[in-house]
C-alpha positions in Angstrom: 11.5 14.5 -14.6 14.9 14.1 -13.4 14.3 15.1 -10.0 14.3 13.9 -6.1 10.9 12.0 -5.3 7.9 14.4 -3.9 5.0 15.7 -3.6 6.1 19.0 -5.4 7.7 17.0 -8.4 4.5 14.9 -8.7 2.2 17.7 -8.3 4.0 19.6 -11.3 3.5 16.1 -13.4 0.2 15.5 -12.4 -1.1 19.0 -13.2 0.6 19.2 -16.5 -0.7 15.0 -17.6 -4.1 16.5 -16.2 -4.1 19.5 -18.6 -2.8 17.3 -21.5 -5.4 14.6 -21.5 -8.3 16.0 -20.6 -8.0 14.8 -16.5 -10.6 16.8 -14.5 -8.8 16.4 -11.1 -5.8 14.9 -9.3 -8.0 11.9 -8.1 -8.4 10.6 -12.3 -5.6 10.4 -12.2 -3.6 7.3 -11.4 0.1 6.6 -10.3 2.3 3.5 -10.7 5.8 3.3 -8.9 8.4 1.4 -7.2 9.1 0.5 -3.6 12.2 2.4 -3.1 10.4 5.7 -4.5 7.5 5.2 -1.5 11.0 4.3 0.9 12.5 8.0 -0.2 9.3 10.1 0.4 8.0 8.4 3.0 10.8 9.5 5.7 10.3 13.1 4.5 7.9 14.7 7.0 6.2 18.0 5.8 7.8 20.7 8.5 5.7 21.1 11.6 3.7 17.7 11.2 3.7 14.1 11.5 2.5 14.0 7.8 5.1 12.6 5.2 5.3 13.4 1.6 3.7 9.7 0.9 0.7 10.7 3.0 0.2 13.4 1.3 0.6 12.5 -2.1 -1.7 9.6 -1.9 -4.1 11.8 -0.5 -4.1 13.7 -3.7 -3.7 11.1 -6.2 -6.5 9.1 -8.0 -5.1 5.7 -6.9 -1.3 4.8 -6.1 -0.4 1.7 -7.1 3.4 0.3 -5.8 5.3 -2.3 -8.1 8.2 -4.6 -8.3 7.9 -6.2 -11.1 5.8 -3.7 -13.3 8.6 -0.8 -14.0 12.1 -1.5 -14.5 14.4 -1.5 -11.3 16.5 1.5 -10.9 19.8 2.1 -12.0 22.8 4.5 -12.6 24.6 6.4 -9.7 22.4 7.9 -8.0 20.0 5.1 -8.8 17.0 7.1 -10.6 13.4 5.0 -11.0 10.4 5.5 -13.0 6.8 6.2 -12.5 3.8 5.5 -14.9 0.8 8.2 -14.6 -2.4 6.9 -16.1 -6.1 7.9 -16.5 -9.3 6.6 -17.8 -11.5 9.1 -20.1 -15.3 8.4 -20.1 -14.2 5.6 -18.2 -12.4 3.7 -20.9 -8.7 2.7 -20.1 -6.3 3.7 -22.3 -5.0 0.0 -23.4 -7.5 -2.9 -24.9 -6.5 -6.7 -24.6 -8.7 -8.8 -27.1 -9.2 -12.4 -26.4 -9.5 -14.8 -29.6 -11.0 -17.7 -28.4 -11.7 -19.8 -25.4 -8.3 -21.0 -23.2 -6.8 -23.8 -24.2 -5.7 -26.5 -21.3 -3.8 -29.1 -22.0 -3.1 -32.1 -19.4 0.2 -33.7 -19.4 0.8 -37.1 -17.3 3.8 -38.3 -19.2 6.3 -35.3 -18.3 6.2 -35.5 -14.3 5.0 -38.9 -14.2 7.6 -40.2 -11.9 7.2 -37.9 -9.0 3.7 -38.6 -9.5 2.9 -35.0 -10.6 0.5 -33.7 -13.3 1.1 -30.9 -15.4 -1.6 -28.0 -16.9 -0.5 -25.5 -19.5 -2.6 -23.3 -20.2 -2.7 -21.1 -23.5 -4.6 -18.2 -25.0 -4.7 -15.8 -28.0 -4.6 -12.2 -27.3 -4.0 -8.8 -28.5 -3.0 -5.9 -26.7 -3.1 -2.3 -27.7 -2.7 0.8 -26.6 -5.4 2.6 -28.0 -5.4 6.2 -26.2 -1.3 6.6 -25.8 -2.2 10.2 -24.1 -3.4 8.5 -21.4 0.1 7.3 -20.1 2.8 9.4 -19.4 6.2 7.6 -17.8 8.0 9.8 -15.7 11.8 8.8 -15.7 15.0 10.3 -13.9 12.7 10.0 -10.0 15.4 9.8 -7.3 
């Protein structure tokens, strides 16, 4: 993308992930992001209105999701972020996580015995794949 944050630049993605996968409308289609890309487009105000760019783009937008810990921070000079754009076709998501098993739990009273503490780990077997890679597109380059 390599562009400023807004509702233009998202608009253009969104239409051309929509006529990619298969998308029907703006609203299947979903949008992951970070804070400081909801802090730039939130101060723009549309001219004439008390609408910002935020407002309007989540009024467009499938469902819009904000993360700190689920894209990468942003970096470089001028700091440039990433978004994640995601649908579901048929209602199937485009990444499967298979669970092998029950979870396992095991109790440990020896480790934090002295403070009088118990500990639980818990552990699980699981694949994940993402079976419809279409279905994702990762913006980069969002300022």
């Amino acid at each position: 993308m390599d562009a400023a944050a807004s509702y233009a630049a998202f608009r253009a993605a969104v239409v051309r992930f929509m006529t990619a996968n298969a998308a029907n409308s703006a609203k299947a289609v979903n949008l992951l992001l970070r804070p400081e890309i909801f802090d730039n487009i939130d101060d723009d105000l549309i001219t004439g209105t008390a609408t910002s760019e935020w407002d309007r783009l989540v009024a467009k937008i499938g469902q819009t999701v904000l993360t700190t810990n689920g894209l990468t921070a942003p970096a470089g000079d001028p700091a440039a972020s990433k978004a994640l754009l995601t649908t579901a076709t048929n209602g199937v998501a485009p990444i499967f996580c298979g669970i092998w098993g029950a979870v396992d739990l095991i109790r440990d009273p020896y480790s934090d015995a002295k403070s009088g503490q118990l500990r639980l780990t818990a552990l699980t077997t699981m694949d994940v794949t993402v079976a419809r890679g279409v279905q994702l597109e990762v913006l980069t380059g969002l300022q």
